[in-house]
N, C-alpha and C positions, 0 to 999 in steps of 0.2 A: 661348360665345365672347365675349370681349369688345369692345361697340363701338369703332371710330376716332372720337378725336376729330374733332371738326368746326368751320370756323370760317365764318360764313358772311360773302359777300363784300360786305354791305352794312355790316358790322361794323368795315371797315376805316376809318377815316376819311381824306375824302380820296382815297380810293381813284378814279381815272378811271372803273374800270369796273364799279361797284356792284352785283351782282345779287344773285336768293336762289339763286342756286347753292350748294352747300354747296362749300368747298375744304377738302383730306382735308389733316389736319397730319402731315407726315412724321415719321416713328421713326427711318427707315434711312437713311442715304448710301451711295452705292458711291465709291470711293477718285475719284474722276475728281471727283463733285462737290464733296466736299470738298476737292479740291483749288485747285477755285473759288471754294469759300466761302471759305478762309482764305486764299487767293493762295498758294498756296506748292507747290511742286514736287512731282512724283507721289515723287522718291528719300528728300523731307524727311518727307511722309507716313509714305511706310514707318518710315520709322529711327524717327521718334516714337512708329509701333506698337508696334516689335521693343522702345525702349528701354519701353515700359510709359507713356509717357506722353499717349498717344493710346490708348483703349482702343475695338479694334473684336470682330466676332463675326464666324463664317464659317457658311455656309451651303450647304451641298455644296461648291463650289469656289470660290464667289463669298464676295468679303470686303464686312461691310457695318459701318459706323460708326456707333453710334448718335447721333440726336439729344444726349440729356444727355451722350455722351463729347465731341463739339463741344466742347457749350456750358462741360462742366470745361476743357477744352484752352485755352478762352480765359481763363477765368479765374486757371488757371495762368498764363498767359503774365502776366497785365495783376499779379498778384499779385509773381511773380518784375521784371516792371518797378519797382514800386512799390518794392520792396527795396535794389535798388539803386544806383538816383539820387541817392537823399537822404544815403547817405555822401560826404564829402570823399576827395579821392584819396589 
């Protein structure tokens, strides 16, 4: 089985609360936190699933989001900004 990563908390810089605790780097989200990561609505969540551009995995009956689908999600977004601003109207 393969290890979690690990980030340990003295690695943070800056961090207030420095220790050698190891903190386990998350893979999964469930729709509720990500809803918090990205501020956006449990309805917009979904539709971004359903439309494919939010890619998440199911797990018995539980839905979970991966880390890299986030981190594509934003990239999308900040990508499609970049596109088009810089036209005139």
């Amino acid at each position: 089985m393969a290890e979690a990563a690990v980030v340990r908390g003295d690695e943070h810089e800056g961090s207030p609360h420095a220790t050698d605790q190891p903190i386990p780097i998350r893979q999964l989200y469930r729709v509720p936190e990500v809803m918090e990561l990205l501020s956006m609505s449990r309805s917009v969540i979904y539709e971004q699933i359903r439309s494919g551009r939010l890619r998440s995995v199911t797990q018995g009956r539980a839905r979970f989001i991966p880390a890299a689908a986030v981190n594509d999600y934003v990239s999308l977004l900040v990508d499609e900004s970049q596109g088009g601003h810089d036209r005139p109207a």
